[in-house]
Backbone as CSV, one residue per row, in Angstrom:
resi,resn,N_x,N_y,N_z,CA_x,CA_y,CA_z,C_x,C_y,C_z
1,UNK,-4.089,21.498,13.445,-3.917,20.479,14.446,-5.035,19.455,14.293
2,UNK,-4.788,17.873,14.275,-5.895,16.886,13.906,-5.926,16.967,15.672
3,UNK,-7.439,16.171,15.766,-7.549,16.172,17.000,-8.947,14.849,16.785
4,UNK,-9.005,13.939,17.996,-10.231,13.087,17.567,-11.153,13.252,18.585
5,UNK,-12.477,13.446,17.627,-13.895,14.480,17.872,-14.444,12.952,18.220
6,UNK,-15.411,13.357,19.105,-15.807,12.530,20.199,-17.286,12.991,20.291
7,UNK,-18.412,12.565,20.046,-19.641,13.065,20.387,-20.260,12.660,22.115
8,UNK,-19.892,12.936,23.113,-20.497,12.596,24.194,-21.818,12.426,24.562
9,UNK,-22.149,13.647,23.915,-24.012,13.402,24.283,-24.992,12.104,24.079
10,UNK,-24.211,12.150,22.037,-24.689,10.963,21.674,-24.548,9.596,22.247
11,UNK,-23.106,9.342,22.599,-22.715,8.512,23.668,-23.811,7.986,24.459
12,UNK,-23.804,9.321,25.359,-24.824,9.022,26.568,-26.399,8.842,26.329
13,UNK,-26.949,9.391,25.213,-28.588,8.934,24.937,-28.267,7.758,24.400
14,UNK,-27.512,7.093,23.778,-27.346,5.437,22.764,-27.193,4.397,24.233
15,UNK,-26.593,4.996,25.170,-26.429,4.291,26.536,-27.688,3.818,27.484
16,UNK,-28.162,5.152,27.544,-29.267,5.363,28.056,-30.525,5.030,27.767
17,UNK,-30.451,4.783,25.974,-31.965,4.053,25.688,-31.085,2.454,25.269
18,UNK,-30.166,2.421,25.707,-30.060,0.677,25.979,-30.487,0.327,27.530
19,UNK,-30.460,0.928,28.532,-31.029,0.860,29.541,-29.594,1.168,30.495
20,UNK,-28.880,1.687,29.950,-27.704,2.461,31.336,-27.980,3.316,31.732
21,UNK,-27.857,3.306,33.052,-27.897,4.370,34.177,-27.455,6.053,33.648
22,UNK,-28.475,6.884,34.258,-27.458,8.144,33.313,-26.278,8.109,34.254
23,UNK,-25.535,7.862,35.509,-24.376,8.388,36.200,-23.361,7.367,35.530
24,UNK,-24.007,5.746,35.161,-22.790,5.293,34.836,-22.530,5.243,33.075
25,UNK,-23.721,6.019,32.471,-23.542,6.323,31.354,-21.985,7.547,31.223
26,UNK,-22.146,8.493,31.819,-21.170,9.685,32.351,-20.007,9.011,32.795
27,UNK,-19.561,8.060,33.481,-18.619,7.345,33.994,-18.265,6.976,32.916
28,UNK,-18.498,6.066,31.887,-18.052,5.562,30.862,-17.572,6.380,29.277
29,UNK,-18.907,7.948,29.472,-18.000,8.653,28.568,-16.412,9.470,29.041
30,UNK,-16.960,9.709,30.120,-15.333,10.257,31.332,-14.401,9.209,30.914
31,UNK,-14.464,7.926,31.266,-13.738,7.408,30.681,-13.025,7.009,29.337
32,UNK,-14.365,6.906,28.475,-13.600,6.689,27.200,-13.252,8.403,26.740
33,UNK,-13.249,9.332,27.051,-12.928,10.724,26.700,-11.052,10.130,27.304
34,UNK,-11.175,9.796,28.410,-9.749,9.870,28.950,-8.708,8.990,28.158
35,UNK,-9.287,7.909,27.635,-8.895,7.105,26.616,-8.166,7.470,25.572
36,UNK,-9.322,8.426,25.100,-8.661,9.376,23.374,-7.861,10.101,23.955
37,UNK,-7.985,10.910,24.867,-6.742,11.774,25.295,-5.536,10.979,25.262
38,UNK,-5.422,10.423,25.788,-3.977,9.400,26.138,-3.783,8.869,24.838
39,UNK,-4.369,8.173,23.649,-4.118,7.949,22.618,-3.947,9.012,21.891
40,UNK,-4.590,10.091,21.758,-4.209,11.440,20.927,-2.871,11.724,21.400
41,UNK,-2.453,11.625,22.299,-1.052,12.248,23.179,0.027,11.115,22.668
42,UNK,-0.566,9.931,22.817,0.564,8.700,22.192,0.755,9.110,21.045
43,UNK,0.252,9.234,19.639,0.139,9.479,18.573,0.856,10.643,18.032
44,UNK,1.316,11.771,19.052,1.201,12.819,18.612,0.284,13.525,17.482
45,UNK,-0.766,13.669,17.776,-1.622,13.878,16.788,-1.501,15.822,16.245
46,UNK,-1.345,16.018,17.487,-1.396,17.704,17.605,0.189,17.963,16.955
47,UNK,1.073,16.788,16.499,2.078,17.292,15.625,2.818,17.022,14.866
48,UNK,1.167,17.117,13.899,1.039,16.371,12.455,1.795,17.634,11.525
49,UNK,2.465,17.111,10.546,3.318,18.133,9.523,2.325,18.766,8.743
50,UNK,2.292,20.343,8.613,1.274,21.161,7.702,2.298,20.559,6.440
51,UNK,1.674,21.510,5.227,2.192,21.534,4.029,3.191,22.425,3.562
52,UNK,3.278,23.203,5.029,4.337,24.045,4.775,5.598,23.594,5.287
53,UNK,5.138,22.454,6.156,6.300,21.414,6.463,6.594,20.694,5.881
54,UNK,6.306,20.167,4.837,6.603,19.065,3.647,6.703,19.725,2.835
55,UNK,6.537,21.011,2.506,7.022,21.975,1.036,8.906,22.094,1.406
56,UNK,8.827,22.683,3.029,10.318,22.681,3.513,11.272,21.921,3.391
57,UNK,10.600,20.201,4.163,11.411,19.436,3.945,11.728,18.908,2.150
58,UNK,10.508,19.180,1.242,10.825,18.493,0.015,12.281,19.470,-0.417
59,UNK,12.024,21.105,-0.160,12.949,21.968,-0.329,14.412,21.581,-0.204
60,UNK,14.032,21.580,0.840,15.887,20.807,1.848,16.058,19.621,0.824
61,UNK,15.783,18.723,0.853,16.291,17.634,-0.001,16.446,17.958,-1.631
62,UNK,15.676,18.698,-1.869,15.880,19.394,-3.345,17.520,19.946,-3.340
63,UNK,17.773,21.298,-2.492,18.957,21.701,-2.370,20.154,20.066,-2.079
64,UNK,20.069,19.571,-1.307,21.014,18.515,-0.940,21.125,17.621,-2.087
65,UNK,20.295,17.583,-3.072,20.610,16.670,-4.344,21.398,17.562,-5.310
66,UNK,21.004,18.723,-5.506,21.676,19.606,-6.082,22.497,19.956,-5.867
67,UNK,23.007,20.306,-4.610,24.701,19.786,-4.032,25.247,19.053,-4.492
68,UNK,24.842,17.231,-4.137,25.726,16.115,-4.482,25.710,16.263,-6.035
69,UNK,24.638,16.444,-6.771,24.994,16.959,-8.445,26.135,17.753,-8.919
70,UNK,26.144,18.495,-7.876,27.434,19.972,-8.113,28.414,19.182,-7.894
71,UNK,28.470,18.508,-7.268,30.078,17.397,-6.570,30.350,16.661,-7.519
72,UNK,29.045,16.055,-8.017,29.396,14.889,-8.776,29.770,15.445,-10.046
73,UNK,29.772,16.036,-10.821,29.695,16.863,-11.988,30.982,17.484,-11.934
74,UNK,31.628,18.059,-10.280,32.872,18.904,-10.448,34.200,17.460,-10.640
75,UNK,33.369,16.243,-9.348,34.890,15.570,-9.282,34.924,14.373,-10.985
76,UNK,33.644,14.636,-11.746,33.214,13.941,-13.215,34.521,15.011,-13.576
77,UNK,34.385,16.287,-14.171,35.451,17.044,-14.891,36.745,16.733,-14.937
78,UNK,37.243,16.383,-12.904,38.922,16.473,-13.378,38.914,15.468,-13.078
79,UNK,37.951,14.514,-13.024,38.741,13.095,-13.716,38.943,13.209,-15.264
80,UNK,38.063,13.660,-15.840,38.211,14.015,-17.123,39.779,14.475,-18.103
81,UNK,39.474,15.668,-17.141,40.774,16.061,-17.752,42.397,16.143,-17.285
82,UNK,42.061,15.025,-15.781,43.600,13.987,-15.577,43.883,12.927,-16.716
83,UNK,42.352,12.801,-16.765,42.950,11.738,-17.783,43.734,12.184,-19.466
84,UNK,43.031,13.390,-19.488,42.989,14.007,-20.838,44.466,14.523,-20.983
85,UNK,45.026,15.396,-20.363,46.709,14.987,-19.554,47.407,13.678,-19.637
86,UNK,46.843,12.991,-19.329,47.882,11.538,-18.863,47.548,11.075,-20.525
87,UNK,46.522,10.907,-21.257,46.659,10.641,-22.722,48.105,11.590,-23.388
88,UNK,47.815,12.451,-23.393,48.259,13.599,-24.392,49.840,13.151,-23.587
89,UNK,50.077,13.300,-22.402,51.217,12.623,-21.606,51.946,11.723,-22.908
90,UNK,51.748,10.641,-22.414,51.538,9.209,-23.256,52.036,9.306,-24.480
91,UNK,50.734,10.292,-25.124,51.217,10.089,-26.517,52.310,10.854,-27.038
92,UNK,52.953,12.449,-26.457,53.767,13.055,-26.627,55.147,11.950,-26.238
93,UNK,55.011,11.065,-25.191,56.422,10.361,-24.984,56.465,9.490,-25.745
94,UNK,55.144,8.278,-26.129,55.303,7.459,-27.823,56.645,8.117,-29.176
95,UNK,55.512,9.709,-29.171,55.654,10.196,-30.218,57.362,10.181,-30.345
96,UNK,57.833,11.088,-28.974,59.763,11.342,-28.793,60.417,10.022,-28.429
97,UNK,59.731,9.141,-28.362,60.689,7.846,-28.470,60.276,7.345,-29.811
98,UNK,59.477,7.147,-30.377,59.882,6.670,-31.989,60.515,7.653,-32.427
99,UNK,60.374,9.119,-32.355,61.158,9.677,-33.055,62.676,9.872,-33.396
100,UNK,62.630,9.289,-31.683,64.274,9.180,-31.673,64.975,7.900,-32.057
101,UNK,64.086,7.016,-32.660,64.804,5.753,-33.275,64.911,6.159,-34.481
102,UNK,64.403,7.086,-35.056,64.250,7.526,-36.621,65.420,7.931,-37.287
């Protein structure tokens, strides 16, 4: 889970030797803490894809190409050999009509 790391303390001494108050130093990290929360939450940060989620999804799409390959390859064949039929067709009726002018 990514999550965004926030140093508060530091915050508050960098505040504090600029000359802020320590309570409204605390007010302002409260606040900007509440900030990242709400942006971590916009972001969905906490549901970022592991690698075992992108091994899956590459998986899935692996299989689904290899499908449409299997399709494409089966409906490639009997076009193939409609056609290979409709030749041999063809040429067997050429062949019995010249023959029969002979």
């Amino acid at each position: 889970m990514t999550t965004l790391t926030f140093d508060t303390y530091a915050y508050i001494r960098k505040l504090k030797d600029s000359g802020v108050t320590e309570e409204q130093a605390c007010a302002q990290v409260e606040a900007l803490s509440l900030a990242f929360e709400q942006f971590q939450s916009e972001l969905h940060l906490s549901e970022s894809a592991t690698k075992q989620d992108v091994r899956e999804a590459v998986r899935e799409s692996e299989l689904k190409l290899e499908l449409k390959i299997a399709e494409t390859k089966a409906d490639l064949i009997r076009w193939i050999v409609g056609a290979g039929f409709l030749q041999t067709a063809l040429i067997a009726a050429l062949l019995i009509k010249l023959s029969a002018g002979i």
